[in-house]
Every structure is written in structure tokens, then in C-alpha cells.
C-alpha positions as CSV (number, residue, x, y, z in Angstrom):
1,X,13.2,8.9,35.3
2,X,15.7,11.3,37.7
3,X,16.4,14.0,38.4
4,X,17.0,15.5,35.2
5,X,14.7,13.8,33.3
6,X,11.8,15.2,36.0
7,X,13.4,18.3,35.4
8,X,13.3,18.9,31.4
9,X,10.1,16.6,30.9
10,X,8.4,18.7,33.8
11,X,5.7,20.4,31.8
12,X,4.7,17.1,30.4
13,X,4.6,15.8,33.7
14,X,1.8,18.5,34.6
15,X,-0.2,17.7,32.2
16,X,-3.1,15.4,33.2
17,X,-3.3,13.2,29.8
18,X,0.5,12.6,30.3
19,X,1.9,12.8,33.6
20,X,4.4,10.8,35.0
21,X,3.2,7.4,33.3
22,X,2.7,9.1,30.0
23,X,6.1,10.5,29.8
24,X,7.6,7.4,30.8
25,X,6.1,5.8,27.7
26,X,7.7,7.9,25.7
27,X,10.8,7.8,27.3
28,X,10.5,3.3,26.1
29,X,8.4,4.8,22.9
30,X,10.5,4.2,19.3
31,X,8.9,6.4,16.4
32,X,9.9,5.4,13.2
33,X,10.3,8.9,10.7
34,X,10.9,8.2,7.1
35,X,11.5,11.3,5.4
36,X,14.3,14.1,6.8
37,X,13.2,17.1,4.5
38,X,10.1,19.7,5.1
39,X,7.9,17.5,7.2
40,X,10.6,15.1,9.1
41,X,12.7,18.1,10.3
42,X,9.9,19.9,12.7
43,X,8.2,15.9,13.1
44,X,11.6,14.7,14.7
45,X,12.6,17.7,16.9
46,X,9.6,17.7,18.9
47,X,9.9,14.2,18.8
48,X,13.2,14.0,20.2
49,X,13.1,17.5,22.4
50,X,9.7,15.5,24.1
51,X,11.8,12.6,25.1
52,X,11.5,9.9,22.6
53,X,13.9,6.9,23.5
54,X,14.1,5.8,20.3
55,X,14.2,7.3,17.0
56,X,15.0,6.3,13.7
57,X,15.2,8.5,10.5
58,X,15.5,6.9,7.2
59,X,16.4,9.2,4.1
60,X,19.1,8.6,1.2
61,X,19.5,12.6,0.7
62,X,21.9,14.9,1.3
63,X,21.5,18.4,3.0
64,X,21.1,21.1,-0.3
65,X,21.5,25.1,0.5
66,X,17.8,24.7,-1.5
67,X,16.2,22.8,1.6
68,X,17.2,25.8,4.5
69,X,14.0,27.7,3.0
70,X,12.0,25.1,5.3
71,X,13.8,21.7,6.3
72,X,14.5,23.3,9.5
73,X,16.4,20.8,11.5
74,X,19.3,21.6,8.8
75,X,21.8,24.4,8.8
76,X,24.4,26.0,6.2
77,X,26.9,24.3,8.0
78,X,25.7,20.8,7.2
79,X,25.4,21.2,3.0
80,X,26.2,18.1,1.7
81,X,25.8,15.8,4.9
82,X,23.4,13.0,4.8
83,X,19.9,14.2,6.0
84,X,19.7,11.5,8.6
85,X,23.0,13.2,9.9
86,X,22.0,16.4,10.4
87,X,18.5,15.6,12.0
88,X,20.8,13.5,14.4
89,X,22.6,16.1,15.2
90,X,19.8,19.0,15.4
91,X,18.6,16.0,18.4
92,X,21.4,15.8,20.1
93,X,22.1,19.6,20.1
94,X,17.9,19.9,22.2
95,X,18.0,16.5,23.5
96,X,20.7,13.9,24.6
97,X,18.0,11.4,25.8
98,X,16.8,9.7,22.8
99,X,18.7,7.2,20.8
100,X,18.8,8.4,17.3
101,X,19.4,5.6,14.6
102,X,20.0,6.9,10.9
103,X,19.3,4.6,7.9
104,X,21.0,6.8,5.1
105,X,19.1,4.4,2.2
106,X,16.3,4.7,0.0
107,X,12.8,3.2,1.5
108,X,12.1,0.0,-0.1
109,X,9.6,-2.7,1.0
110,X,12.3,-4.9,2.2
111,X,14.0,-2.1,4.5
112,X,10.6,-0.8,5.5
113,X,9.7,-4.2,6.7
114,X,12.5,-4.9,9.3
115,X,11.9,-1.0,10.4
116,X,8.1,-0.8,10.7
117,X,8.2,-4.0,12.6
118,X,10.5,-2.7,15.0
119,X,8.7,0.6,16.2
120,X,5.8,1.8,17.7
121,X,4.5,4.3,15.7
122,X,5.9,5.4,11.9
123,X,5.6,9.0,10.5
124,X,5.4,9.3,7.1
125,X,7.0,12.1,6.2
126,X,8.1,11.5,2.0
127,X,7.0,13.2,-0.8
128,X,6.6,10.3,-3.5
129,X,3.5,7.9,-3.8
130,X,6.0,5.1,-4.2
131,X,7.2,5.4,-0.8
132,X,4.4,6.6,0.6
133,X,2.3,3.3,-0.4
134,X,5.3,1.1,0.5
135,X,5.4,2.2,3.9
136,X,1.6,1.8,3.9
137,X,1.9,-1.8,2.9
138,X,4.2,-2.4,5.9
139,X,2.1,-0.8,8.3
140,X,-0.9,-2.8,7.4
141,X,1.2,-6.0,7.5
142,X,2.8,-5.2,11.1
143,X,-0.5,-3.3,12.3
144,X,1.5,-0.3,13.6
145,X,-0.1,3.1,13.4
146,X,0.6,5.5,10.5
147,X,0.5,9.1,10.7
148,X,0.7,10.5,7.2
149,X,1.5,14.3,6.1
150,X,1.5,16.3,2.7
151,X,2.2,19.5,1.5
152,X,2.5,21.2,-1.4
153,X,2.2,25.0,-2.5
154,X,-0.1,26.1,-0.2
155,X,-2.3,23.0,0.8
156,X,-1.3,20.3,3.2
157,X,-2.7,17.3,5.2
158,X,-2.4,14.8,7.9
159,X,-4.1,11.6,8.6
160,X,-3.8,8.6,11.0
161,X,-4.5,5.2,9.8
162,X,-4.3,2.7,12.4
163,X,-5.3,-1.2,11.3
164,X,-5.4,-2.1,14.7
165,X,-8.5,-0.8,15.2
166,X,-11.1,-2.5,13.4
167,X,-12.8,-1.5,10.0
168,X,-10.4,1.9,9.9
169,X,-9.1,2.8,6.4
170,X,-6.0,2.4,5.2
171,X,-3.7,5.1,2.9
172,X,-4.4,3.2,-0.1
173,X,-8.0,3.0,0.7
174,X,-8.0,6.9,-0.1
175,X,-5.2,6.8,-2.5
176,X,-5.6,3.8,-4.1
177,X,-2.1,2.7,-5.9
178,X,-3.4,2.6,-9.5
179,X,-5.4,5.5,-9.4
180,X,-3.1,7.6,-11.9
181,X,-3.1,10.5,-9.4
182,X,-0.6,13.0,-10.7
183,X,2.7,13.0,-8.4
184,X,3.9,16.6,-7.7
185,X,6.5,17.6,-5.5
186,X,7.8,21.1,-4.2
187,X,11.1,21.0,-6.6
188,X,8.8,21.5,-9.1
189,X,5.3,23.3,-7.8
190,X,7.0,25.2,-4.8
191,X,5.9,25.0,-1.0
192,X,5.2,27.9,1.9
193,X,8.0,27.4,4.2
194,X,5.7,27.3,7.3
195,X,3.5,25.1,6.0
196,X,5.5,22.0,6.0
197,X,6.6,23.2,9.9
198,X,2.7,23.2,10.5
199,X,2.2,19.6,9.1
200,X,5.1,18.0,10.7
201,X,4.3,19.3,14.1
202,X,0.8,17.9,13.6
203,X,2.6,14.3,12.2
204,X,4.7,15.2,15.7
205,X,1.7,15.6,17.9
206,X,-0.5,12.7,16.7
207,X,2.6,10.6,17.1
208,X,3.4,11.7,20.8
209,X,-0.2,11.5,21.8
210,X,-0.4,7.6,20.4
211,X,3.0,6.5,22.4
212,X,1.7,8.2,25.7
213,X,-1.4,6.1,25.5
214,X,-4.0,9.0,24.4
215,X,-4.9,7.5,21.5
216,X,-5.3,10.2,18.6
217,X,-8.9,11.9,17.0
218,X,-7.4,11.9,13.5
219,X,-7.6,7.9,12.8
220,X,-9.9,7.5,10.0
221,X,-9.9,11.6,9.5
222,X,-8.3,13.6,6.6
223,X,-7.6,16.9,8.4
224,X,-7.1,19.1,5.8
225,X,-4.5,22.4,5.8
226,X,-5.5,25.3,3.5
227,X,-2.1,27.6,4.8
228,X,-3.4,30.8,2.5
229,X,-6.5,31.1,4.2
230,X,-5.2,29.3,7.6
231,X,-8.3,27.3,7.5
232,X,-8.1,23.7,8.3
233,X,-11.3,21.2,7.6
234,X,-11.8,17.3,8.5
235,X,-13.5,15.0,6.8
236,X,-14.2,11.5,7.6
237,X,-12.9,8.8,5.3
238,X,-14.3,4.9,4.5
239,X,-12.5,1.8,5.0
240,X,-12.6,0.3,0.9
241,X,-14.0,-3.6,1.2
242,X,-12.0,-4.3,-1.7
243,X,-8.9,-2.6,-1.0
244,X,-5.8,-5.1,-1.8
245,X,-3.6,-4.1,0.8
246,X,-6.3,-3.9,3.6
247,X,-9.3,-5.8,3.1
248,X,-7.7,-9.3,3.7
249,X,-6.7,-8.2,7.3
250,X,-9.9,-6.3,7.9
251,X,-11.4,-10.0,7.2
């Protein structure tokens, strides 16, 4: 690091679980942030004001005067840019450190693939099962560590599933992909603005904490959000022996 970097990563630096060597890591760290909206906006500012070196944001959106309620990374200004854009640009605008690749294209297994095996640690940060079990797939195939948020009215979650520990859960070992859970999103059930910036700084914290070596409480925990009562309850979740993305690789 110089000068600078000493400078603006300074109350980092003083903390004992990061310090000098922490920091560094995350300086060489590459987070991997699919989803630009509710939860990817607050996930990849603290991401990239903390000094991420790399960062890449995949979303095939565009910035709608309907996202401003809570997509906070995005302004008036940028209606109609590509998400990936404008979260690039809401970086650059804190930080000029980190390296901000966009991928302006839907997530599909093929594209996840080449991305999840490139980074370090992936945030899930979409709103569709579809996605959300695709990037699970990949995660599981590259053994990279997942941290997964929801939200949705007034309810949210994050978890961390990391299969390169042993016997830990996957996402589809909770959420199995033929389950027939109902899909809802906020276009259509509505969200609490601060709720998503409550998730994605958690999806944010577990993230930096697992690049700076310290490891994160949440693997194999469903910390549960409950924003009306501003309660949050964890509950430990089960590895499934006969889960068909998992079990294989858990042998």
C-alpha cells in the first residue's frame, strides 16, 4: 500500500481482525456481485469504498426512476443507463482503487461459470430462483463461497454457504430447485426501502470479512431479518445427503 492507501484504509488498518495484512487482501480480493438493484447497490459500495481490487457486477437492467426508492448506488441522472454502469460509476465517485468490471448480460450457467471461477468470493444479490440456483450450481462446482440475500416486503435474509468446508449446506439444500416455492418479487409484493440497504450491507460484511481471512459465523446459518419489528433470528441449517447439486462433492 502508500501513502494514500494507508491514509483512506486507516480505520481498517486499526482494527485488530484486519490490520495491515487484512487490508492488503482485500486490496488483491475480487468479489463477484450478481445483481445491481436493492441488494447489489449498498453490497458493492461498501465493497468498493473498503478497497476491493476487483469487482465485477453482472446485471442486464437498466436504471428505472422506480428503483431510486431503494437501489441506492443509482441517481435520477443515470435513468436508463445500464445498472452495471451506474454502480461503476457510484465506485469511482467513493473509490478510484478498485477495478470495476461490468457484465451488462443476463446470468446464465455458461457466463456464471467463467465468472464464479474467476473470483474469490460471489454475492448473490438477484431476485429470481432461476438465477439464484444457477449461481448456486457454480459455486458448488468451483467451491467459492456464496453469500446469499433476500428481501421482500418487510422480511429479508442472508446466508453463507461455503462447500469448501466440509458437510456445509448448499442454497439448494434449503431451497431445493423443484420445490414449487412460489417466486415473488418487489414489482409486484413491494419492499421497505431500508430493508434491502440492511441486507446488502450484511451480503457486504460477510463478504469483506471472508477476503480478509476472518472467516464468517453465518456459513451454514439462515440469519433471518424481520425489518417491522427490527428483530433478526438465526437458525442453523442441514447439509441434504441427497441434494443433486451438492452431495456428489460432499462425497
Amino acid at each position: 500500500m502508500d501513502d494514500a492507501q494507508l491514509l483512506r484504509y486507516s480505520r481498517h488498518i486499526l482494527l485488530d481482525d484486519i490490520g495491515i495484512e487484512g487490508q492488503e487482501r482485500l486490496l488483491a480480493g475480487h468479489a463477484l456481485i450478481v445483481g445491481a438493484g436493492g441488494l447489489g447497490s449498498p453490497a458493492a459500495l461498501y465493497l468498493g469504498s473498503a478497497g476491493v481490487g476487483r469487482i465485477t457486477v453482472v446485471d442486464h437492467d437498466t436504471v428505472d426512476v422506480t428503483n431510486l426508492q431503494r437501489q441506492i448506488a443509482h441517481t435520477l441522472a443515470r435513468v436508463g443507463q445500464p445498472k452495471t454502469a451506474s454502480v461503476r460509476e457510484a465506485i469511482a465517485a467513493i473509490n478510484p482503487d478498485p477495478v470495476v468490471q461490468t457484465v451488462n448480460e443476463r446470468a446464465d450457467d455458461a457466463l456464471l461459470s467463467r465468472l464464479v471461477a474467476d473470483a474469490d468470493v460471489v454475492l448473490d444479490c438477484t431476485d429470481n430462483f432461476a438465477t439464484r440456483h444457477a449461481i448456486n450450481r457454480a459455486c458448488v462446482r468451483h467451491r467459492k463461497p456464496l453469500v446469499s440475500g433476500a428481501a421482500i416486503r418487510m422480511d429479508g435474509q442472508v446466508s453463507v454457504y461455503d462447500s469448501r468446508e466440509a458437510g456445509q449446506p448448499c442454497y439448494a439444500c434449503l431451497f431445493p430447485e423443484d420445490s414449487g416455492v412460489e417466486e415473488v418479487r418487489c414489482a409486484t409484493m413491494g419492499v421497505f426501502a431500508p430493508l434491502v440497504g440492511i441486507v446488502g450491507t450484511l451480503q457486504a460484511a460477510e463478504a469483506l470479512k471472508l477476503l480478509a481471512g476472518l472467516g464468517s459465523r453465518l456459513v451454514g446459518q439462515l440469519l433471518m431479518v424481520d425489518s417491522r419489528d427490527l428483530a433478526f433470528h438465526q437458525i442453523a441449517l442441514q447439509a441434504n445427503p441427497t441434494c443433486p447439486v451438492c452431495s456428489a462433492q460432499r462425497g
